[in-house]
C-alpha positions in Angstrom: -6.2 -16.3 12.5 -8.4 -13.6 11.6 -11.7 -12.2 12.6 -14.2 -12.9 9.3 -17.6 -11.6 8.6 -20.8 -14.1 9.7 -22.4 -15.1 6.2 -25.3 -13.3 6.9 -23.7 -10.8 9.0 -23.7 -6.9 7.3 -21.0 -5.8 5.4 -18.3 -5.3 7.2 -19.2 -6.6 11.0 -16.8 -9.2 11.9 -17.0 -11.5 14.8 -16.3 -11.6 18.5 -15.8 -14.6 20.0 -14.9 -15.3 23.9 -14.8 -17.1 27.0 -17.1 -16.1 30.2 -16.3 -17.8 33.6 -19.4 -18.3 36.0 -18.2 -18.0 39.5 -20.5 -17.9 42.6 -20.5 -19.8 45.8 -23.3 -23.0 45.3 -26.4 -22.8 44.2 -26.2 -18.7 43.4 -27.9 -20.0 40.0 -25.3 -20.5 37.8 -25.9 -23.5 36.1 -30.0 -22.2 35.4 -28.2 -18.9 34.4 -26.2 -21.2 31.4 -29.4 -22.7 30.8 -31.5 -19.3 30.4 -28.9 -17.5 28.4 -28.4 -20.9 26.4 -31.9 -21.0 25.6 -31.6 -25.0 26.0 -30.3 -27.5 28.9 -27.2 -27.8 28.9 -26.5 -28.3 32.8 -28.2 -29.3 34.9 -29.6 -27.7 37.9 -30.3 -29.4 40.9 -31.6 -27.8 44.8 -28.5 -29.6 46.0 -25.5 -27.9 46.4 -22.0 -28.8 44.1 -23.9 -30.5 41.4 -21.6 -28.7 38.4 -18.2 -31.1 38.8 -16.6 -29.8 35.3 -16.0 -26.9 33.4 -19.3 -27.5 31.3 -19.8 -24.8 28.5 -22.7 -23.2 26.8 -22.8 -21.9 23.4 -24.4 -19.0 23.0 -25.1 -16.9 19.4 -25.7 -13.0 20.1 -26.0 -10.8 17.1 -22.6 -11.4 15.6 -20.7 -12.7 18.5 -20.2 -16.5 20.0 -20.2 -16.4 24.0 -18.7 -19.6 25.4 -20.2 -20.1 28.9 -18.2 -21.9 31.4 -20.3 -23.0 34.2 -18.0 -23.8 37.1 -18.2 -25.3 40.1 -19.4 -23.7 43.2 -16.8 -22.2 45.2 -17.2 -23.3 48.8 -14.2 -24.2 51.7 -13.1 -28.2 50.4 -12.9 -30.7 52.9 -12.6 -33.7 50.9 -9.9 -34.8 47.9 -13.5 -34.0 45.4 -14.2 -31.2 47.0 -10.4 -29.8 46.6 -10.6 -30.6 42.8 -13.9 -28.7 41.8 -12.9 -26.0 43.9 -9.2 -25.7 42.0 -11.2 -26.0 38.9 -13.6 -23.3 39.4 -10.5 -20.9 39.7 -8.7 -22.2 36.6 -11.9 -21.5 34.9 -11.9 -18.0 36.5 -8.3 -17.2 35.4 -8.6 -18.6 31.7 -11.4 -16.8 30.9 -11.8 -13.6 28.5 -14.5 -12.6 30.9 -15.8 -12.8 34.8 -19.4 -12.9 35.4 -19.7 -13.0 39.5 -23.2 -14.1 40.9 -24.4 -13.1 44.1 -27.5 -14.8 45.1 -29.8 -11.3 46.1 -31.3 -13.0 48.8 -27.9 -14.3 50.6 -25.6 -10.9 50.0 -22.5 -11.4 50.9 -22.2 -13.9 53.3 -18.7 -15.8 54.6 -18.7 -17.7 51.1 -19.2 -14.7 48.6 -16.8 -12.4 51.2 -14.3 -14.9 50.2 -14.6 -15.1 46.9 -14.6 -11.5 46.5 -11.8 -11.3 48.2 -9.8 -13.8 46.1 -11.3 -12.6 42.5 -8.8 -9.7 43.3 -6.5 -11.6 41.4 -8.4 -12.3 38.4 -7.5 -9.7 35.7 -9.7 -9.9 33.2 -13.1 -7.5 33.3 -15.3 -8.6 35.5 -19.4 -8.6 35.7 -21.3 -8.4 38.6 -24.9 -10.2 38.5 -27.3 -9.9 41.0 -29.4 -12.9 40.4 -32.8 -13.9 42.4 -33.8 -10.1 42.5 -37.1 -11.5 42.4 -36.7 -12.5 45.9 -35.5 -9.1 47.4 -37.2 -5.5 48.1 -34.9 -2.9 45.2 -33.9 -1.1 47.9 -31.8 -4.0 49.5 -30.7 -4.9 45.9 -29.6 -1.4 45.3 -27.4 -1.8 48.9 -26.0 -4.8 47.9 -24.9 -3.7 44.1 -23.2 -0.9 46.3 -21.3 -2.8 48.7 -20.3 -5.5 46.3 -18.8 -2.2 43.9 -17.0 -1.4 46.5 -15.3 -4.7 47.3 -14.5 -5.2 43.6 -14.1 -3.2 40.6 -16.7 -4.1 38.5 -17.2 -3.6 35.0 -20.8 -3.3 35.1 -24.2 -4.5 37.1 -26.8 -6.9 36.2 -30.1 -7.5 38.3 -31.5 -10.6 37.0 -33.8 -13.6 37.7 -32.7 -16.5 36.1 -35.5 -18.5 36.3 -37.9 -16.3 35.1 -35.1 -15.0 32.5 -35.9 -11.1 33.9 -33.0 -9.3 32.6 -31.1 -12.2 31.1 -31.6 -11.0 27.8 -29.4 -7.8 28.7 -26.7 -9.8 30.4 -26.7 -11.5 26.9 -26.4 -8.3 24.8 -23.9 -7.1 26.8 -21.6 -10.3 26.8 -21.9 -10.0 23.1 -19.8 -6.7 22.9 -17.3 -7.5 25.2 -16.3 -10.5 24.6 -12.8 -10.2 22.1 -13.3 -10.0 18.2 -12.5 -13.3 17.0 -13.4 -16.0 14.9 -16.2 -18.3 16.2 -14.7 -21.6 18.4 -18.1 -23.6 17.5 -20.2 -24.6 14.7 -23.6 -22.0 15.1 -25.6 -24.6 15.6 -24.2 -25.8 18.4 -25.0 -25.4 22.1 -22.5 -27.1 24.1 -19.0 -29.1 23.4 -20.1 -31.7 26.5 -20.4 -34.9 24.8 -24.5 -36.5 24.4 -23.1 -39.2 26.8 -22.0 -37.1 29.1 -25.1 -34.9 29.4 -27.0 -38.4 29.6 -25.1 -39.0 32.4 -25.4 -35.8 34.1 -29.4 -35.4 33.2 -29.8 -38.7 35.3 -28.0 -37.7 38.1 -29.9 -34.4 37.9 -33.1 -36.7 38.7 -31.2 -39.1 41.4 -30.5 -35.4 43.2 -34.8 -34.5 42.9 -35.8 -37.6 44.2 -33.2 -38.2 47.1 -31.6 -34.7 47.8 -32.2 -35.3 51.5 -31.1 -39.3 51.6 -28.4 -39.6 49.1 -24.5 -37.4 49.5 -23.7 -35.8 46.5 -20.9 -38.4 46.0 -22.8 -40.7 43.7 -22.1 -40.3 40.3 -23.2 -41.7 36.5 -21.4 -43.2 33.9 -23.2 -44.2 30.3 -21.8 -47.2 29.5 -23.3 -47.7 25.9 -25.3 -45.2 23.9 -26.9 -47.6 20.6 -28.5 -46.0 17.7 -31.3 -49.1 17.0 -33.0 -49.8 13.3 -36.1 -47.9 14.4 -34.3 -44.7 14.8 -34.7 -45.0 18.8 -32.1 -44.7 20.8 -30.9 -47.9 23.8 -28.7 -46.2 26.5 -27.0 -48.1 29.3 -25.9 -46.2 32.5 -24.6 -47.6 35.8 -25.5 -44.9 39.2 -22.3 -45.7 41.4 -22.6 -45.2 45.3 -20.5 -45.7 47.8 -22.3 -48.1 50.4 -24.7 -50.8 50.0 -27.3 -49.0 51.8 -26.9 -46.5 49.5 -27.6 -48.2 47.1 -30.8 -49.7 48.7 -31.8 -46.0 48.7 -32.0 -45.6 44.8 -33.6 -48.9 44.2 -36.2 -47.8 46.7 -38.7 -50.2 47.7 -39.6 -52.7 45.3 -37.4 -51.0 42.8 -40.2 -48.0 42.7 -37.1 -44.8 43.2 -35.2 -46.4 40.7 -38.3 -47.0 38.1 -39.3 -43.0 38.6 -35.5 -42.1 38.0 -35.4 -44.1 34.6 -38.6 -42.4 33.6 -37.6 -38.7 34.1 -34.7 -38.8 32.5 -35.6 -41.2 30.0 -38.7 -38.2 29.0 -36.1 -35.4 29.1 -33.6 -37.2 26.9 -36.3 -38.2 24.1 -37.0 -33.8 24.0 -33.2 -33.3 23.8 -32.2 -35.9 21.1 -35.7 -35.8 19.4 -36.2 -39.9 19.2 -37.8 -42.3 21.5 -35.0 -43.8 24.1 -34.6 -46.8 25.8 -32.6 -46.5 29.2 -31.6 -48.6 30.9 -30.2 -48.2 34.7 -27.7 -50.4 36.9 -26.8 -49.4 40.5 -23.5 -50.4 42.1 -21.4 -49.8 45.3 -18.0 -48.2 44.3 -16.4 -47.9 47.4 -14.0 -44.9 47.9 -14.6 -43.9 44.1 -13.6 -40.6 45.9 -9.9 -41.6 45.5 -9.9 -43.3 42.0 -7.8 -40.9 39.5 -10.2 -42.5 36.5 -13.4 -41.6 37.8 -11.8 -37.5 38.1 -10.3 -37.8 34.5 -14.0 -39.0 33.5 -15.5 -36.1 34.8 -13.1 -34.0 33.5 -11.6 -32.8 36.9 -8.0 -32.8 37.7 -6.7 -35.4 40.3 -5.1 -33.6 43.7 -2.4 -35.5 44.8 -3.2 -34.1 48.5 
């Protein structure tokens, strides 16, 4: 299939379109990276570390190019069967990618988990980006060191310094993404963001707030699951979603006391939903105790992680 002109593209532009891999070690930024160069949530972002389970993608229109963002998992050393199957999918992401962008959290340089990672990106062939991201944080003169050491681990394409919170140099990242991704026809419809299903993000948006409110007294092994997602007569929306934990007192931990952690869960992500979908929603939540969900090939293939059989 051939590259074709954008309708309202110049006469004779045709359009790239491409793949970009996000790989950092956890919490570098990546997911609020998708997010800024998105220009809309489409992952969430969370102060606890390994919230990104699946190859998530962003959809971004630049001029007359389609960048597909592929937000992977952090890359950190796996101890458990979950931990072994977001780490292998990071890499796959990596190495079926058109493009590499590598973060490096400014603040952290290269510690033990981005030496590693450097180390092992050797074998990725495709171009690869270096972003510098949190330069907010950091004196230039440190940034301009660690640009320079990082170069000389890695051949590098090119250098971004950004801030992705702030969006501080996103908007170049973008522009630049734009011309090297392949020419191509675009994968996606224009207007649309992300290919993660609404029940997914539902899902995910939830767990985002179960991570805000209990980042300290709940593992990251919970997980959501919507269970029913009805479009009602009064064009609002009733969703159903069951939090599953691994241990009854865990789940005493999201009910909170007199259901009060629960009740301040539901209403965050029940106000974030309404501004994504545009119509008043309903949600309702359920906690149960899955035990050793950790080892249940469904719950993987519903998050869209492969099962390891070690």
């Amino acid at each position: 299939m051939t590259d074709s002109p954008r309708p309202d593209a110049a006469p004779g532009t045709r359009t790239r379109c491409g793949f970009v891999a996000l790989i950092g070690a956890p919490n570098v930024g990546k997911s609020t990276l998708v997010n800024a160069l998105v220009g809309s949530k489409v992952t969430i972002v969370s102060r606890k570390v390994q919230t990104t389970r699946a190859l998530i993608r962003g959809i971004v229109i630049e001029s007359n190019a389609q960048i597909i963002l592929v937000d992977t998992p952090g890359i950190f050393l796996p101890k458990r069967r979950l931990d072994r199957a977001m780490v292998s999918t990071a890499w796959s992401g990596a190495h079926d990618a058109d493009l590499v962008c590598v973060l490096l959290d400014a603040k952290s340089g290269i510690d033990e988990e981005a030496d590693a990672i450097l180390a092992k990106l050797a074998t990725v062939q495709h171009d690869k980006i270096l972003v510098l991201n949190k330069i907010d944080l950091v004196a230039r003169e440190k940034l301009l060191a660690l640009a320079k050491a990082a170069n000389e681990r890695l051949n590098f394409t090119t250098t971004f310094m950004v801030s992705a919170l702030s969006g501080d140099g996103v908007g170049d990242l973008r522009h630049t993404l734009a011309e090297m991704v392949p020419p191509g026809p675009f994968h996606y419809p224009e207007d649309q963001m992300s290919d993660v299903p609404m029940r997914h993000l539902a899902a995910e948006i939830t767990r985002e707030k179960i991570f805000r409110q209990l980042h300290q007294e709940l593992p990251y092994q919970s997980t959501v699951e919507t269970d029913s997602w009805t479009e009602r007569k009064d064009k609002s929306i009733r969703i159903e979603q069951t939090i599953f934990v691994e241990r009854e007192s865990q789940r005493k931990i999201v009910l909170g006391k007199g259901g009060a952690t629960i009740k301040t869960i539901g209403a965050e992500s029940r106000k974030e939903l309404a501004e994504i979908v545009g119509q008043p929603v309903h949600l309702f939540l359920f906690v149960k105790v899955r035990e050793n969900w950790g080892e249940d090939p469904d719950r993987y293939r519903e998050m869209g992680l492969e099962f390891p059989r070690e």
